[in-house]
Backbone and ligand atoms as CSV (ligand in chain L), in Angstrom:
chain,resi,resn,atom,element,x,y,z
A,1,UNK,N,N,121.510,101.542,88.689
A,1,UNK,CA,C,120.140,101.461,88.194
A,1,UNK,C,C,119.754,102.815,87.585
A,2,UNK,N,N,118.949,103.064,86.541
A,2,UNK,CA,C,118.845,104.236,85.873
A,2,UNK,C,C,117.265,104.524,86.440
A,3,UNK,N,N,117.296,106.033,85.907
A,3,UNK,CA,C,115.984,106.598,86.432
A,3,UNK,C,C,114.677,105.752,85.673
A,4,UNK,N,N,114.851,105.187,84.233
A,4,UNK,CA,C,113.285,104.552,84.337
A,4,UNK,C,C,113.683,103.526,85.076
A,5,UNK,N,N,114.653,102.283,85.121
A,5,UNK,CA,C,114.200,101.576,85.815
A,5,UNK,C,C,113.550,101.772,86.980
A,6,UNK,N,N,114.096,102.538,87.684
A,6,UNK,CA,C,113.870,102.789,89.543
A,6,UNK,C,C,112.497,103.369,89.249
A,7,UNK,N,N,111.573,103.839,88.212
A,7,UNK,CA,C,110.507,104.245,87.714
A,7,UNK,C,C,109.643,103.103,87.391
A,8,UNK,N,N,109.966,101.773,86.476
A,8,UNK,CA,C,109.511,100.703,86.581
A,8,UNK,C,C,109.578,99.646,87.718
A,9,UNK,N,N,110.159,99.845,88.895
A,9,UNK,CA,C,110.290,99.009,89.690
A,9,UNK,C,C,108.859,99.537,90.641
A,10,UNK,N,N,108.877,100.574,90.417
A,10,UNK,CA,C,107.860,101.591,91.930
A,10,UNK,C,C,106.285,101.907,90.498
A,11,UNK,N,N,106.386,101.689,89.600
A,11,UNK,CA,C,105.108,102.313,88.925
A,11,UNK,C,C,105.083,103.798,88.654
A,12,UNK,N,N,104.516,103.969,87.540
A,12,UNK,CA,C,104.693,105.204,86.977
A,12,UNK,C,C,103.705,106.142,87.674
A,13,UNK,N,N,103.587,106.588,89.047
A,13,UNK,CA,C,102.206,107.070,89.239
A,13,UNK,C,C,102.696,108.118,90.421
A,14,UNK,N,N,101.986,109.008,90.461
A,14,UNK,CA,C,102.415,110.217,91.211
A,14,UNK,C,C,102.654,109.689,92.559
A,15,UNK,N,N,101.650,108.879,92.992
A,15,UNK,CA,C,101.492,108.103,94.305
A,15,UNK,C,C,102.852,107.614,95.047
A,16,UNK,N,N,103.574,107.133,94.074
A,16,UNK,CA,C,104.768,106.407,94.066
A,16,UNK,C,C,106.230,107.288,93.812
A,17,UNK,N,N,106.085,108.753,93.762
A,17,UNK,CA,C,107.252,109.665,94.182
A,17,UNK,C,C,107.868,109.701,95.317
A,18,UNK,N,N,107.429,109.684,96.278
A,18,UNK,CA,C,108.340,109.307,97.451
A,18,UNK,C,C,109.219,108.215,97.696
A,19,UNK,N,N,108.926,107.473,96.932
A,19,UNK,CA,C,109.558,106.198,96.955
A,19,UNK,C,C,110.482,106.042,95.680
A,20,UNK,N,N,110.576,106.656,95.031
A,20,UNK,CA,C,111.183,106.764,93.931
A,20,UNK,C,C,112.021,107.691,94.007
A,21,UNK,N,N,111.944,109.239,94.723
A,21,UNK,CA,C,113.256,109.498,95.138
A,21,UNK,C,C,113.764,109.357,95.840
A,22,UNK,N,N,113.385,108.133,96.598
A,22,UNK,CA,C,114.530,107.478,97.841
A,22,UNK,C,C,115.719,107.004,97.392
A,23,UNK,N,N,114.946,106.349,95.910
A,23,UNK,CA,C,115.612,105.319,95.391
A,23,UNK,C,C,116.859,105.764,95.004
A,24,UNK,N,N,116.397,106.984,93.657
A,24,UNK,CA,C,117.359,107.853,92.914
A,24,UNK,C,C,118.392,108.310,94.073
A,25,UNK,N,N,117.906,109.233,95.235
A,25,UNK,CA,C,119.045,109.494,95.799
A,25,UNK,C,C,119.838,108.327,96.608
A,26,UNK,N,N,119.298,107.169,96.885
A,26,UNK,CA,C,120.171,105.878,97.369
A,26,UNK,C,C,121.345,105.664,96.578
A,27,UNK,N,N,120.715,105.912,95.683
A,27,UNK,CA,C,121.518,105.278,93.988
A,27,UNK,C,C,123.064,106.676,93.734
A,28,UNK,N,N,122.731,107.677,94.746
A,28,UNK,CA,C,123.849,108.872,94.404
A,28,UNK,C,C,124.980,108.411,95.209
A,29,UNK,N,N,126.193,108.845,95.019
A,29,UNK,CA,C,127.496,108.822,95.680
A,29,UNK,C,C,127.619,109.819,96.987
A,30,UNK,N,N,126.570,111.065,96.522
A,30,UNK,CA,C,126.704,112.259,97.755
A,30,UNK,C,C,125.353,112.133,98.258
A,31,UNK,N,N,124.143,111.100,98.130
A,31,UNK,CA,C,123.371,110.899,99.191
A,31,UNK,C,C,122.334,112.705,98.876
A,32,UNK,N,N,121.881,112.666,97.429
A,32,UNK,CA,C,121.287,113.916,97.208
A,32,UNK,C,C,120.717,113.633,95.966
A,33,UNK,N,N,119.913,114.381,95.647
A,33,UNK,CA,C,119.428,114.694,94.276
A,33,UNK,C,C,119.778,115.233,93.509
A,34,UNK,N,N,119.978,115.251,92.402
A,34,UNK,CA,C,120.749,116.059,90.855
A,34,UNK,C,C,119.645,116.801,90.238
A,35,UNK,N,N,120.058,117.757,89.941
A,35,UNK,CA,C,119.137,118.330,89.037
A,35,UNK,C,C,118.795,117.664,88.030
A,36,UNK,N,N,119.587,117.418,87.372
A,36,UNK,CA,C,119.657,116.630,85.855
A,36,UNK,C,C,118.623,114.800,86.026
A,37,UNK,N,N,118.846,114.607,87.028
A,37,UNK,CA,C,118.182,112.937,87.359
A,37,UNK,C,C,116.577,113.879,87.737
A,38,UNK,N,N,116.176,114.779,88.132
A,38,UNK,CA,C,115.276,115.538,88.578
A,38,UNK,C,C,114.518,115.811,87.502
A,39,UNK,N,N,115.253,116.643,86.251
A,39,UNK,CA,C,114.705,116.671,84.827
A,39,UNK,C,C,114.370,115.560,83.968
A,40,UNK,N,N,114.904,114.748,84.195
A,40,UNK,CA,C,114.968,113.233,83.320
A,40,UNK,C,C,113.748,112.431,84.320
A,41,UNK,N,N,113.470,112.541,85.655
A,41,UNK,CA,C,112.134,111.960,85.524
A,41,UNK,C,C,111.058,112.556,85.839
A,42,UNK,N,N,111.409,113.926,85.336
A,42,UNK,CA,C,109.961,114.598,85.350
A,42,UNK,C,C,109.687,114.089,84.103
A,43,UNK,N,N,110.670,114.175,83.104
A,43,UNK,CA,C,109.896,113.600,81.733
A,43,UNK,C,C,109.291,112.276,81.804
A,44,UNK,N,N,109.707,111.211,82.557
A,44,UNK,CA,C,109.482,110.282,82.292
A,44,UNK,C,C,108.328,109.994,83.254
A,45,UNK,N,N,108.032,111.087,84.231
A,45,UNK,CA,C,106.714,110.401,84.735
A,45,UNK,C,C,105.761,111.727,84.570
A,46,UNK,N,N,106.013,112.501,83.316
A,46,UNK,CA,C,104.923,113.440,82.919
A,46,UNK,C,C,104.626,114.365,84.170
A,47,UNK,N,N,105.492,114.919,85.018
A,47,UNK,CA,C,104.955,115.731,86.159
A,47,UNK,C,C,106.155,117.061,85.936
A,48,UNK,N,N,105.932,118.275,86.393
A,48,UNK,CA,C,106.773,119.129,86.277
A,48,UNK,C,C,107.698,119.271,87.171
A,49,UNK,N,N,108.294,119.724,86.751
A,49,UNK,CA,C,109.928,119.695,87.306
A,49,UNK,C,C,109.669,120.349,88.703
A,50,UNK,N,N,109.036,121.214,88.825
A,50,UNK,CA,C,108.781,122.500,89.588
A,50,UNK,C,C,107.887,121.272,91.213
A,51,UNK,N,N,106.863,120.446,90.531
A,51,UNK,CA,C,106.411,119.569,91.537
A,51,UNK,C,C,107.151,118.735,91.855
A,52,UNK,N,N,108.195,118.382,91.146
A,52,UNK,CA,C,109.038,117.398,92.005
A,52,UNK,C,C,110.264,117.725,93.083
A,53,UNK,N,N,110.788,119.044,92.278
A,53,UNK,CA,C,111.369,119.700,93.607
A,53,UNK,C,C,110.582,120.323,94.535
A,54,UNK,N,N,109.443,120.432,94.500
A,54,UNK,CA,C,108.594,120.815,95.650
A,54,UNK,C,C,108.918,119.939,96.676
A,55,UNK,N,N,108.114,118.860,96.224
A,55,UNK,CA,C,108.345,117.270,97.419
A,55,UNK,C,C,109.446,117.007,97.462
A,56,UNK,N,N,110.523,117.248,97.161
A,56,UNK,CA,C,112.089,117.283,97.032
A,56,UNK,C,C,112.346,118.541,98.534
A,57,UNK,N,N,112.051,119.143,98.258
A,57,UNK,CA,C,112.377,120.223,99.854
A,57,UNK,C,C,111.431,120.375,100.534
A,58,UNK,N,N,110.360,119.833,100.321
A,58,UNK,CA,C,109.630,119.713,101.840
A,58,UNK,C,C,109.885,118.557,102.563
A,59,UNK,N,N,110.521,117.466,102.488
A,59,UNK,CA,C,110.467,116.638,103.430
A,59,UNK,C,C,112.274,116.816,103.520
A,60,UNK,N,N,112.353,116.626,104.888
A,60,UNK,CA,C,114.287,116.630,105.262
A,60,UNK,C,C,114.927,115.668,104.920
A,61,UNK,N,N,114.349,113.876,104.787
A,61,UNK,CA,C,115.039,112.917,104.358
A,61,UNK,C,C,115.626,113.115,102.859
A,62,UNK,N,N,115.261,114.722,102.293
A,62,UNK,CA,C,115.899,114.364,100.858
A,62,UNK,C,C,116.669,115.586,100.952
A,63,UNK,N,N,117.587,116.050,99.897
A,63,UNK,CA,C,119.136,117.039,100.060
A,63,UNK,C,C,118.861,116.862,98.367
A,64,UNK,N,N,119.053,118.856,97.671
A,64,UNK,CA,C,119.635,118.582,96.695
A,64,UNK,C,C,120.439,119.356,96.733
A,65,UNK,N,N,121.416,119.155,98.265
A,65,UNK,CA,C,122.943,119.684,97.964
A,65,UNK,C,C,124.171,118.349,98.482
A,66,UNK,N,N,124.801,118.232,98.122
A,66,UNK,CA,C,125.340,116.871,98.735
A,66,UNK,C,C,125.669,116.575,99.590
A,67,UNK,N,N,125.597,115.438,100.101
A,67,UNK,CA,C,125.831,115.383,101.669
A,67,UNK,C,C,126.523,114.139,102.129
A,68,UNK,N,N,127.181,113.820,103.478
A,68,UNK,CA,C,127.984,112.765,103.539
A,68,UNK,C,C,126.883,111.508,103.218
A,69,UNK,N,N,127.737,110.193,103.713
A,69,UNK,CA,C,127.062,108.786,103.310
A,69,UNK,C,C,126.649,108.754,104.920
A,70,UNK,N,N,126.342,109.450,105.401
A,70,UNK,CA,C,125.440,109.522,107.309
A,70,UNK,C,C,125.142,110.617,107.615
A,71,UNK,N,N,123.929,110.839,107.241
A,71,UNK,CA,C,123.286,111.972,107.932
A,71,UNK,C,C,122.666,111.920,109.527
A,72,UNK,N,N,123.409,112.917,109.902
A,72,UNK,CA,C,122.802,112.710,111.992
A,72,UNK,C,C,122.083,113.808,111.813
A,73,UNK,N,N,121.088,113.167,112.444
A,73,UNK,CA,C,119.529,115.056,112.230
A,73,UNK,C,C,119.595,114.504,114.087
A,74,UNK,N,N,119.895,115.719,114.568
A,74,UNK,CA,C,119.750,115.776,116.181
A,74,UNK,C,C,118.420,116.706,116.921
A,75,UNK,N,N,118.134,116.410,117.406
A,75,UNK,CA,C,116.715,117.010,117.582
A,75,UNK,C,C,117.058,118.322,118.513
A,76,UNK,N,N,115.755,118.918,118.219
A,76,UNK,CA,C,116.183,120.914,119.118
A,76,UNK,C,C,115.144,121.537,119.644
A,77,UNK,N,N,114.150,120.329,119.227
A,77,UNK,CA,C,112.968,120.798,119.916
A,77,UNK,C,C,112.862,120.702,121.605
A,78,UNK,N,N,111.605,121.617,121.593
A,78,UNK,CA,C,111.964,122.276,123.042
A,78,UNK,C,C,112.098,120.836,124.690
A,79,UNK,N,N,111.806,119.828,124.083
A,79,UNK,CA,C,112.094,118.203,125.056
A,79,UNK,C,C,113.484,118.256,125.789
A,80,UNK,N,N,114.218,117.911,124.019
A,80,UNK,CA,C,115.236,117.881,123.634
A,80,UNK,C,C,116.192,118.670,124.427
A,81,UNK,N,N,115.792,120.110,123.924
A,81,UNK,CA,C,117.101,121.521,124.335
A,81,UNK,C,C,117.030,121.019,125.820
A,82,UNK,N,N,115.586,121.385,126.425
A,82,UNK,CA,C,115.818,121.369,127.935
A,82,UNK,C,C,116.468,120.476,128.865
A,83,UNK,N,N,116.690,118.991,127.961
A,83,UNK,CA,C,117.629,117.888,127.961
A,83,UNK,C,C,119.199,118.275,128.003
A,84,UNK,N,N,119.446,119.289,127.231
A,84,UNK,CA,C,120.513,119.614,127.022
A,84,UNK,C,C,121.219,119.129,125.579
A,85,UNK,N,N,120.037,119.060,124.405
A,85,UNK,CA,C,121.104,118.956,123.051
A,85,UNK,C,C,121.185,120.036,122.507
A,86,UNK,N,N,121.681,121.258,123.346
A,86,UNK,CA,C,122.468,122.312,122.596
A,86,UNK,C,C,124.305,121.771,123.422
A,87,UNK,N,N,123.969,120.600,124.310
A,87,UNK,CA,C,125.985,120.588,124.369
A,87,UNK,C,C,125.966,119.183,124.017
A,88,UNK,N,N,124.898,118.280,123.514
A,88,UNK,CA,C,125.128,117.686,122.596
A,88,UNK,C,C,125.609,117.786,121.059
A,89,UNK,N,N,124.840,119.236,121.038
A,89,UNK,CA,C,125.322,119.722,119.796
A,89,UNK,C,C,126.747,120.057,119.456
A,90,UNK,N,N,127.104,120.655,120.042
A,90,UNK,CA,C,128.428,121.252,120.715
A,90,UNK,C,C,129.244,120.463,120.319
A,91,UNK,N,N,129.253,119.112,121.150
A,91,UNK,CA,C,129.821,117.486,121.111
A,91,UNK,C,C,130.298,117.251,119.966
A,92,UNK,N,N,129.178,116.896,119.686
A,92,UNK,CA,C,128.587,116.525,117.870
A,92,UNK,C,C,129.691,117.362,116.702
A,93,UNK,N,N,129.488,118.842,117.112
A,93,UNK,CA,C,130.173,119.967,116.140
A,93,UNK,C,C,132.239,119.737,116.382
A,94,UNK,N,N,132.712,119.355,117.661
A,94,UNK,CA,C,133.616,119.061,117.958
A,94,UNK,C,C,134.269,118.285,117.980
A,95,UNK,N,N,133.611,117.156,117.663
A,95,UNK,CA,C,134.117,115.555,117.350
A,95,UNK,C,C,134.165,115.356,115.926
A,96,UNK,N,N,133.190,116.228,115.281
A,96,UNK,CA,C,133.309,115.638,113.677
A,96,UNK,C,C,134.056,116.951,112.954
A,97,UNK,N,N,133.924,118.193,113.552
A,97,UNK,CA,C,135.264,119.204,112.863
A,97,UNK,C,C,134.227,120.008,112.021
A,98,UNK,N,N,132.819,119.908,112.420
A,98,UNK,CA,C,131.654,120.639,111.347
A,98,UNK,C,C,130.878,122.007,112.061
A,99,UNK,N,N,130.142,122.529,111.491
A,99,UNK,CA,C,128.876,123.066,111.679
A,99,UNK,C,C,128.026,122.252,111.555
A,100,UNK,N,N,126.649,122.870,111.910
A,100,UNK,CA,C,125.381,122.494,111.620
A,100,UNK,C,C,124.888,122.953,109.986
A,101,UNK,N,N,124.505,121.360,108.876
A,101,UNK,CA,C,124.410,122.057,107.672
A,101,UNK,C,C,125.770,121.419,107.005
A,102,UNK,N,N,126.961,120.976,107.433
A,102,UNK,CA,C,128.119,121.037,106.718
A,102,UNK,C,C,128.199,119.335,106.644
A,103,UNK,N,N,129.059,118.944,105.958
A,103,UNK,CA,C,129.817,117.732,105.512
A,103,UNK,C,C,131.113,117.413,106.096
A,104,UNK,N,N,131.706,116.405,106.558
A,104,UNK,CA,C,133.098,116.498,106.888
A,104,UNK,C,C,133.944,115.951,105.944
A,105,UNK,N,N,135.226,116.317,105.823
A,105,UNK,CA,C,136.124,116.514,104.568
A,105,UNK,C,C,135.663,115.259,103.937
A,106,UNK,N,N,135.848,114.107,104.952
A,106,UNK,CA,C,135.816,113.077,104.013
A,106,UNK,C,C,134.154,112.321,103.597
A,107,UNK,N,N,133.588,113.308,103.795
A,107,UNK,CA,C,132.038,112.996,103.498
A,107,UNK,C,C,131.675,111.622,103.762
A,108,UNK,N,N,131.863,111.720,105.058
A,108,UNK,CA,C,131.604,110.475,105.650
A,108,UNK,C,C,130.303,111.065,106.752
A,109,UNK,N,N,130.184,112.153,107.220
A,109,UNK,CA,C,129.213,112.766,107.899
A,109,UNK,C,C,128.472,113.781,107.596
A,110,UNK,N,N,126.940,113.989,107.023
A,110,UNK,CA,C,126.352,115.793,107.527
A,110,UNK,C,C,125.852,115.789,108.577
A,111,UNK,N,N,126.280,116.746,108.970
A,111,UNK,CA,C,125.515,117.371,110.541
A,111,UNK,C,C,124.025,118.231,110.556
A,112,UNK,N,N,123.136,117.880,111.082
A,112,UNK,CA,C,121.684,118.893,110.533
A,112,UNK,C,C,120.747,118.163,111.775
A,113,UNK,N,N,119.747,119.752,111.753
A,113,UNK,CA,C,119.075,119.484,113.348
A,113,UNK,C,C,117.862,119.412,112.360
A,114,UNK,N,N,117.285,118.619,113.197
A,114,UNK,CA,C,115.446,118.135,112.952
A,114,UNK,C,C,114.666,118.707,114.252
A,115,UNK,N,N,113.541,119.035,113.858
A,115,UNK,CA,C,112.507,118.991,114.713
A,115,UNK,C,C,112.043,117.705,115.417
A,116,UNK,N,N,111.012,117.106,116.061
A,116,UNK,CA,C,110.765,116.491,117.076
A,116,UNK,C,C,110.873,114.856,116.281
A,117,UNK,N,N,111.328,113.942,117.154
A,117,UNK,CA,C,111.491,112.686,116.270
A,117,UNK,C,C,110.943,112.208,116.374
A,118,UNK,N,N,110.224,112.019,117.950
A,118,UNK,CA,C,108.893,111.364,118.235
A,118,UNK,C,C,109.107,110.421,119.358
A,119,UNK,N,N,110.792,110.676,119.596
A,119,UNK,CA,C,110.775,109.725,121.107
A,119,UNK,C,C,111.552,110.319,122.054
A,120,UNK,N,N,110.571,111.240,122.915
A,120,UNK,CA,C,110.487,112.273,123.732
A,120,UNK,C,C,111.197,111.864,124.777
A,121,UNK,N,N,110.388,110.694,125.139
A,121,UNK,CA,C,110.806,110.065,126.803
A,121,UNK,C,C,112.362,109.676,126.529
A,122,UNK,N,N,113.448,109.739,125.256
A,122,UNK,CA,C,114.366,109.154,125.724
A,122,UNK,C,C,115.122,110.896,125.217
A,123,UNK,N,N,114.951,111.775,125.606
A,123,UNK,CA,C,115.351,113.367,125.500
A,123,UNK,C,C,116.686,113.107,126.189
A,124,UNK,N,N,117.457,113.368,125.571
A,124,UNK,CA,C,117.953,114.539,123.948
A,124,UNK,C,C,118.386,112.965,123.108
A,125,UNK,N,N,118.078,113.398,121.865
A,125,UNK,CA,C,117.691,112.399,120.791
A,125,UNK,C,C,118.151,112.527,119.614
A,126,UNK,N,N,119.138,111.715,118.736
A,126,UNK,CA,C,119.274,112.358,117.690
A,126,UNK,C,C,119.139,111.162,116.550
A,127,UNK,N,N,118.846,110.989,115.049
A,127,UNK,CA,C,118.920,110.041,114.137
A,127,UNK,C,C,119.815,110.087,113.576
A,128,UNK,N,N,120.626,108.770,112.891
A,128,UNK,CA,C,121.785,108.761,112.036
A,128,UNK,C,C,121.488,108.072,111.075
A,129,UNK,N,N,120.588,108.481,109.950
A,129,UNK,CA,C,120.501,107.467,108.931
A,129,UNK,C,C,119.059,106.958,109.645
A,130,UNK,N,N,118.888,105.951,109.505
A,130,UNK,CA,C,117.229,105.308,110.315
A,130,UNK,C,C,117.732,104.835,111.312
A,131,UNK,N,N,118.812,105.233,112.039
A,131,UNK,CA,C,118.496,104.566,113.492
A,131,UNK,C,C,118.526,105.821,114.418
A,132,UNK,N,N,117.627,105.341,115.606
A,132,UNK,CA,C,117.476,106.524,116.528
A,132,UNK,C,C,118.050,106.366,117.583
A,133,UNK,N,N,118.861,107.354,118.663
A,133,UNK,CA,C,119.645,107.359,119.696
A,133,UNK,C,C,119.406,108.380,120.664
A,134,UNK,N,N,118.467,107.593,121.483
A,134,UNK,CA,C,118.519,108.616,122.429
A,134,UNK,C,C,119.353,108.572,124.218
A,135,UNK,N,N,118.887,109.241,125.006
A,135,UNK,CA,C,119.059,108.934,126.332
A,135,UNK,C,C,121.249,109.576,126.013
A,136,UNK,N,N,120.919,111.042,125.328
A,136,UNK,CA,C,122.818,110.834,124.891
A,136,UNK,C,C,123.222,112.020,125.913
A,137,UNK,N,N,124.347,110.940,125.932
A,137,UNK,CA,C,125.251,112.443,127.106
A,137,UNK,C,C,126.439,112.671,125.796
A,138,UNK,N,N,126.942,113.970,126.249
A,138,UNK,CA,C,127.601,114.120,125.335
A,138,UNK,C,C,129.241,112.738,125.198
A,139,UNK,N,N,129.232,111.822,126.282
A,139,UNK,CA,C,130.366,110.893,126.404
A,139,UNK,C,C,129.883,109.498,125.196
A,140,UNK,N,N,128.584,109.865,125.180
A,140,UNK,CA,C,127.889,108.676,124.373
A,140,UNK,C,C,127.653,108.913,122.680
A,141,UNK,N,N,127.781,110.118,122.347
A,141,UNK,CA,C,127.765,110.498,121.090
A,141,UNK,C,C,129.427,110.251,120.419
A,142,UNK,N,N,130.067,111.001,121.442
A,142,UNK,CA,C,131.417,110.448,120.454
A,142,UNK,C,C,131.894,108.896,120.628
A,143,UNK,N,N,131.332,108.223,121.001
A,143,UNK,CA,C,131.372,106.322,121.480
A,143,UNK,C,C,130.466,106.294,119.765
A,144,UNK,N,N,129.552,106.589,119.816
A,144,UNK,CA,C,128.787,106.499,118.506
A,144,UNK,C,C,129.370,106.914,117.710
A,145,UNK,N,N,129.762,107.957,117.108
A,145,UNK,CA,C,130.939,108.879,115.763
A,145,UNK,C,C,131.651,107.638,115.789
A,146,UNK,N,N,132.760,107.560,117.064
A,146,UNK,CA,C,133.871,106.464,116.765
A,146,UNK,C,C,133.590,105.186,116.531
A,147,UNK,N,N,132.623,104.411,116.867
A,147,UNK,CA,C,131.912,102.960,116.951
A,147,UNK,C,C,132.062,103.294,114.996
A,148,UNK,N,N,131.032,104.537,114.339
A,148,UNK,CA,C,130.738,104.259,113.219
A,148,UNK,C,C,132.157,103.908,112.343
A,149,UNK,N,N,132.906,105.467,112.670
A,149,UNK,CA,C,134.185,105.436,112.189
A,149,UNK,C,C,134.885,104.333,111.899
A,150,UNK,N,N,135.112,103.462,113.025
A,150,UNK,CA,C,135.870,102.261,113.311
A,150,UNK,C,C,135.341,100.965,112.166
A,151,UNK,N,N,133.820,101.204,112.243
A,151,UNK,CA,C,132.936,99.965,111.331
A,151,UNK,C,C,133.361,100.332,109.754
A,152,UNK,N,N,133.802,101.512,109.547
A,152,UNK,CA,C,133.991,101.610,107.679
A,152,UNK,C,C,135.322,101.987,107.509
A,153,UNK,N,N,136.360,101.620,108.716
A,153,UNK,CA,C,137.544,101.778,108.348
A,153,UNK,C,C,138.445,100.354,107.320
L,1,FES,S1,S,111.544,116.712,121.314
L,1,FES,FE1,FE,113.285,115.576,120.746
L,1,FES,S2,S,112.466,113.654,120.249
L,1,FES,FE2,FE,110.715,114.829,120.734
């Protein structure tokens, strides 16, 4: 789908940017924004380039550096840590072969910590894409990595 369409599907109206670079970056192979798709609809919805990468890096659901096809944002806020997802983290960093911030070779994973997700009571908590997982020991995160692994082999 090209940038006006995904522009005619959502309406040409400032209102309707968030939803429109969901789209564009749905529509990427690395799960990010391009500069160049960035320039092409600032023209086309008359807003500057400069405001659209604004709302482009303030919210975390968007990347304009590339990133695997599953992003896990693990939470670090202070619920969380005292839960213990700094050896969730750990887990996480050891099972997939990454840092925090990185891609794994086969860009099948980025690894990246979020602030609070909003479901405290099930501490330490992390999202993969829109689903949320909490209540994790570190034996239950790599059951999850491998569960995914296994589903897109
Ligand atoms: S502090 Fe982790 S979900 Fe709220």
């Amino acid at each position: 789908m090209s940038i006006a369409e995904i522009v005619d599907k959502h309406g040409n109206h400032r209102e309707n940017l968030l939803n429109i670079l969901h789209d564009i970056q749905d529509f990427t192979a690395d799960n990010s924004l391009h500069q160049n798709d960035l320039q092409q609809l600032s023209q086309i919805m008359c807003l500057p380039v400069s405001e659209i990468v604004g709302t482009a890096s303030f919210y975390t659901m968007f990347s304009l550096q590339p990133r695997g096809r599953h992003v896990i944002r693990l939470c670090e806020s202070p619920p969380c840590y005292i839960k213990g997802a700094d050896n969730i983290l750990r887990a996480l960093e050891q099972k997939l072969g990454v840092k925090v911030g990185q891609t794994t070779q086969d860009h099948m994973f980025t690894l990246e910590t979020t602030s609070c997700l909003g479901v405290c009571g099930v501490a330490p908590a992390m999202m993969i894409d829109e689903v949320v997982y909490g209540n994790l020991t570190e034996a239950k995160v790599k059951t999850i990595i491998d569960e995914m692994m296994r589903q897109s082999a």
